[in-house]
C-alpha positions in Angstrom: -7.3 1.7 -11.8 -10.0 2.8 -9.0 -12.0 5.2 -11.8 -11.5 1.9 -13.8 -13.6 -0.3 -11.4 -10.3 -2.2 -10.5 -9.6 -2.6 -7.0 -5.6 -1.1 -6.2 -4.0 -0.7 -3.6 -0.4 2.0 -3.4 2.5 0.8 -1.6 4.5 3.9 0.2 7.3 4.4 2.7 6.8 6.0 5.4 8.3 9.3 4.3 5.5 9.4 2.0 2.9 9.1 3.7 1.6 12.7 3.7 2.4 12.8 -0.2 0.4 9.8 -0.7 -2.7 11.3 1.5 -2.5 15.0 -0.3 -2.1 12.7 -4.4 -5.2 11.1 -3.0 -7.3 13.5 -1.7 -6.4 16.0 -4.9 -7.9 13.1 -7.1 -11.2 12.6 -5.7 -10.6 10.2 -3.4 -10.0 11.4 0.2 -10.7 8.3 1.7 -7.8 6.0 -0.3 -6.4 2.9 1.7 -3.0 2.2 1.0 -0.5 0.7 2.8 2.7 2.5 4.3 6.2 -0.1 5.0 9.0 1.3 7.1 11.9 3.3 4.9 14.6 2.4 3.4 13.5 -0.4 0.5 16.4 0.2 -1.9 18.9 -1.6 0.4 17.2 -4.6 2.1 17.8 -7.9 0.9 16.0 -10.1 -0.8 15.2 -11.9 2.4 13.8 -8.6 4.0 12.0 -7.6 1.2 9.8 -10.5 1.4 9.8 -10.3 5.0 8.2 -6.9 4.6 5.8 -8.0 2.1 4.2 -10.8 4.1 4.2 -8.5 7.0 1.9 -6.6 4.5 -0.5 -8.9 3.0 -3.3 -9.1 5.3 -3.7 -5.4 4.8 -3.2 -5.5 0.7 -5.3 -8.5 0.8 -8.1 -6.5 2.8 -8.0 -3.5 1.3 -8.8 -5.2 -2.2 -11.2 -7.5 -0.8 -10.1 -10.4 -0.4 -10.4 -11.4 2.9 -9.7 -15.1 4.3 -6.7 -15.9 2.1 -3.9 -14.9 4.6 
């Protein structure tokens, strides 16, 4: 999407973090923002989920430019 022109943004657990810097860095672009959430997803509930993805949205929001609509 980035070689594309299209702003994205990768969403990782923690224990990935290191995968996702290495993937990033091995295609050209060393400097990727993504955002990391605490591990496990698979068993939260709904209600955490979305707790985890408005914790994240400032940061998704930012890091595809789109500031002020927090």
């Amino acid at each position: 999407m980035e070689r594309a022109g299209l702003p994205a943004v990768s969403i990782c657990t923690d224990p990935f973090v290191l995968t996702t810097r290495a993937m990033a860095k091995a295609y050209g672009f060393p400097g990727f923002e993504y955002v990391s959430i605490p591990h496990p997803v698979a068993s939260l509930s709904e209600e955490q989920i979305q707790e985890r993805v408005l914790a994240m949205m400032p940061d998704l929001l930012r890091i595809l430019g789109v500031e002020g609509l927090e």
